[in-house]
C-alpha positions as CSV (number, residue, x, y, z in Angstrom):
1,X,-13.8,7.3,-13.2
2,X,-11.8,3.9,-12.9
3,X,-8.3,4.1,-11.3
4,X,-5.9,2.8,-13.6
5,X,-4.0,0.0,-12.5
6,X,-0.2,-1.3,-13.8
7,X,1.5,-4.3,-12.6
8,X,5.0,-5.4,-12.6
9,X,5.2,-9.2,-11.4
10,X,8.2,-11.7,-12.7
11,X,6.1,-14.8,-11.5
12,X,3.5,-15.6,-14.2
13,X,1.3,-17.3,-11.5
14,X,1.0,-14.0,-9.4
15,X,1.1,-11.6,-12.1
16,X,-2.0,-13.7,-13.6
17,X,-3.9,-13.7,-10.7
18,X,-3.5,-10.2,-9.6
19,X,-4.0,-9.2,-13.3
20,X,-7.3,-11.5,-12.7
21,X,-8.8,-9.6,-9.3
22,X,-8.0,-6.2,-11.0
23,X,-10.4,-7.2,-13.9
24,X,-12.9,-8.8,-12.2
25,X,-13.1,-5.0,-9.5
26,X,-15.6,-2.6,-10.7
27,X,-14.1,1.0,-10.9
28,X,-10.4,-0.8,-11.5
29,X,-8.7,-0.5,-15.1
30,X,-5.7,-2.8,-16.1
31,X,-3.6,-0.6,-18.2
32,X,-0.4,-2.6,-18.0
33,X,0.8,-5.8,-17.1
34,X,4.5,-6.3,-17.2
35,X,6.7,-9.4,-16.6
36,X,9.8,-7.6,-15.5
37,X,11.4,-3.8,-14.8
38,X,12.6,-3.2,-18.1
39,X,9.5,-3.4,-19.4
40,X,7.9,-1.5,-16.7
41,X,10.2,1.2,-17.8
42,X,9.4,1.4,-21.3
43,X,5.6,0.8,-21.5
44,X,4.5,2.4,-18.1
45,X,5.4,6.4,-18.9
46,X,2.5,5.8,-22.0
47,X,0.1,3.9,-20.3
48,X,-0.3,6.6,-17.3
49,X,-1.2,4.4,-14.3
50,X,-2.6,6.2,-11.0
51,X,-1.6,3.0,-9.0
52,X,1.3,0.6,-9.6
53,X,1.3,-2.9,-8.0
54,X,5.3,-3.2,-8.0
55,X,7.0,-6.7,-7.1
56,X,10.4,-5.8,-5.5
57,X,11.8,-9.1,-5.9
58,X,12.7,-9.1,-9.9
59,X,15.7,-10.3,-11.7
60,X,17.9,-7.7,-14.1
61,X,16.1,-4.8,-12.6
62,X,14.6,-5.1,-8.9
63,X,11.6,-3.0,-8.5
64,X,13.3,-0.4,-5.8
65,X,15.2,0.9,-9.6
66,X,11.8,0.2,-11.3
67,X,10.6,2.9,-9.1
68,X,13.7,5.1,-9.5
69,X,13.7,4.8,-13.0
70,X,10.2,5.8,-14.0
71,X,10.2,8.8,-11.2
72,X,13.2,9.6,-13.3
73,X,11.4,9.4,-16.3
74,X,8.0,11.2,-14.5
75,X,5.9,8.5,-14.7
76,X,2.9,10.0,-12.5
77,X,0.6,8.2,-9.8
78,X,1.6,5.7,-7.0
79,X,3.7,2.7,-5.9
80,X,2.4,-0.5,-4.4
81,X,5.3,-2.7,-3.2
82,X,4.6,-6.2,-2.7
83,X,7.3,-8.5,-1.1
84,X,7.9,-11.9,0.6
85,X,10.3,-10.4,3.1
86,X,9.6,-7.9,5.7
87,X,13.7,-6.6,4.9
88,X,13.4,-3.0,6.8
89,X,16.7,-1.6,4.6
90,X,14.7,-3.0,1.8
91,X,11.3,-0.3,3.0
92,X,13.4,2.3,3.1
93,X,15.2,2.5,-0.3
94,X,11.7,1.6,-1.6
95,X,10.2,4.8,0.0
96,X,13.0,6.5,-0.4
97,X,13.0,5.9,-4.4
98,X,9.2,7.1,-4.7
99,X,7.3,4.3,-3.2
100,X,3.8,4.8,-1.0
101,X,2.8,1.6,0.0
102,X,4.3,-1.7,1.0
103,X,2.8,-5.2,1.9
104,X,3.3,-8.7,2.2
105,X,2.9,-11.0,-0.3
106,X,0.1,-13.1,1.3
107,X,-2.4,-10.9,1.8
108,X,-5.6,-12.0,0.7
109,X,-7.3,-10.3,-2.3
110,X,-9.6,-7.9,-0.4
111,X,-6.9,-6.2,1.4
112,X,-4.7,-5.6,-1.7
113,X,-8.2,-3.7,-3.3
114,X,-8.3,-1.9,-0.6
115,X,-4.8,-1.0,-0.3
116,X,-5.8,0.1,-3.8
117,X,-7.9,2.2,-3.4
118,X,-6.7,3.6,-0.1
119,X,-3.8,4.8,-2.1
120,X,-5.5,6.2,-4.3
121,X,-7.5,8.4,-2.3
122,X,-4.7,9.5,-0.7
123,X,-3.5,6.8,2.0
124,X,-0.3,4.6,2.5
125,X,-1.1,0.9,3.2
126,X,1.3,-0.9,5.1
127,X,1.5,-4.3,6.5
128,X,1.4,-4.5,10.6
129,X,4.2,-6.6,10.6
130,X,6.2,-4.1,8.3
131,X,4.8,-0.9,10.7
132,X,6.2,-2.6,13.6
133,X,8.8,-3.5,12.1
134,X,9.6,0.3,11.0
135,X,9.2,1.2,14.6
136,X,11.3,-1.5,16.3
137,X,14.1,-0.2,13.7
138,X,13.9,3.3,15.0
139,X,13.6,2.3,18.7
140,X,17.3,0.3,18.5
141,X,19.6,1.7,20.9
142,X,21.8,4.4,18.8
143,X,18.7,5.0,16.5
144,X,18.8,8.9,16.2
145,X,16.8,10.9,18.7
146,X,14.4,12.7,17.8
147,X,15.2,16.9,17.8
148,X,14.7,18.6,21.3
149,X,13.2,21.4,19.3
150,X,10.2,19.5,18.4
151,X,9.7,16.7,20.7
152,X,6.4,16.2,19.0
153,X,6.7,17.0,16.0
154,X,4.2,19.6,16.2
155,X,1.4,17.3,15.7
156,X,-1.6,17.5,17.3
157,X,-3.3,15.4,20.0
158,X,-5.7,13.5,17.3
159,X,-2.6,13.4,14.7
160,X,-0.8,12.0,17.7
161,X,-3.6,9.1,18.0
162,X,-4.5,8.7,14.4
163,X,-0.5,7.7,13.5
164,X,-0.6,5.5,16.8
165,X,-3.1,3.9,15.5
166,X,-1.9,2.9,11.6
167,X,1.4,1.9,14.0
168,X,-0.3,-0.6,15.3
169,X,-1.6,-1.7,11.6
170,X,-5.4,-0.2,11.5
171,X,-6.6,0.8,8.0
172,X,-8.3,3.8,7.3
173,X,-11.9,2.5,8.2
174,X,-10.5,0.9,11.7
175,X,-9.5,4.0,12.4
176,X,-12.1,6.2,11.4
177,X,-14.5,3.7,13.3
178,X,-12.2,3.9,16.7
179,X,-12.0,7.3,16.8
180,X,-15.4,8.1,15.8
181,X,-14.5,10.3,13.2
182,X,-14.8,9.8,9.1
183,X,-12.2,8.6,6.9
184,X,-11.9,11.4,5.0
185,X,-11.6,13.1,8.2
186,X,-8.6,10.6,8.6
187,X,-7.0,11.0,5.5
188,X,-6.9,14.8,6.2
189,X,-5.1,14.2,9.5
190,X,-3.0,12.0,7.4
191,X,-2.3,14.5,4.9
192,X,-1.4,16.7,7.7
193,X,1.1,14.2,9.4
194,X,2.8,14.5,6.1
195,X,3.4,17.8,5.5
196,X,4.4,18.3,9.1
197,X,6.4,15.6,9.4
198,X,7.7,16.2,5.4
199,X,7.6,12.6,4.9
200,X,5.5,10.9,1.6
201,X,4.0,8.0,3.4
202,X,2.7,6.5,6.7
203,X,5.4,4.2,6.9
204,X,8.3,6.9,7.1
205,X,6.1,8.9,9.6
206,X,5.5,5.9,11.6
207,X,9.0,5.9,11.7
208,X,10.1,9.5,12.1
209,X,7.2,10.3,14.9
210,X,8.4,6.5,16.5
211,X,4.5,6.7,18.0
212,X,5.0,3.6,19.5
């Protein structure tokens, strides 16, 4: 079954071409292409994307209230953020309005498929520099501790290592491969990070665990 893709992209060059590597990807659908939030809004509830590639960067409505908007308005699947700047305030109200991913701008093609798809199946791609950025955030003197009832968070040893290692900005494969285990095996880990940690994405355990 193909995953079915939306983007929302202000700049015609960028929507163009991602609109361009979306077609040309076998098992990827384009069921939306829109040039700005508003539209977003009012076409994406119908066209029922399971993956949105969201610019954050838009004029009128920026795509943090994209996102707010169609959660509002319970348009399913996930959220893709791309951005030029690695703003941390800016991550946060993105994850915080519904988002599940979040990279830079210039990654090459490959990666964004894979961030795809790694969505899709369950992941949360992030950008290194983002993750680290995250971390240094939470590791600021008067950042807030984490709770002396649960040091750890109650994850295990291989959680421990598995959210270390997406930290550091391993995908799913890099860390599969490292540890010697599957990916599926690491998306189950992951999915267990999550509901331990009750966060929605790697990027906000990253941050709440501060594994670094």
């Amino acid at each position: 079954m193909n995953i079915r893709i939306a983007i929302v992209e202000d700049n015609a060059q960028m929507r163009e071409g991602l609109s361009a590597i979306i077609r040309m990807t076998p098992g990827f659908l384009l069921v939306a292409n829109c040039a700005h939030g508003k539209a977003a809004v009012e076409e994406l509830p119908g066209a029922h994307p399971d993956v949105t590639i969201m610019d954050i960067n838009m004029p009128q409505m920026n795509g943090i209230e994209c996102v707010r908007e169609l959660r509002r308005r319970k348009c399913s699947g996930q959220f893709l953020m791309l951005t030029i700047e690695e703003n941390t305030d800016r991550v946060f109200a993105a994850l915080e309005a519904g988002a599940h991913g979040y990279l830079i701008k210039n990654m090459p093609a490959d990666r964004i498929i894979e961030a795809v798809r790694e969505l899709h199946s369950g992941g949360s791609p992030i950008s290194p520099q983002i993750a680290r950025k995250l971390v240094h955030t939470f590791q600021k003197p008067g950042a807030a501790p984490a709770s002396p009832s649960e040091p750890d968070h109650n994850l295990t040893e291989r959680e421990q290592q598995v959210l270390t290692r997406f930290a550091q900005g391993d995908r799913a494969k890099d860390v599969a491969d490292q540890l010697g285990i599957s990916v599926y095996t690491v998306q189950t880990h992951v999915r267990n990070i999550y509901d331990k940690l009750h966060v929605r994405s790697l990027a906000e355990a990253v941050a709440k665990a501060r594994v670094i």
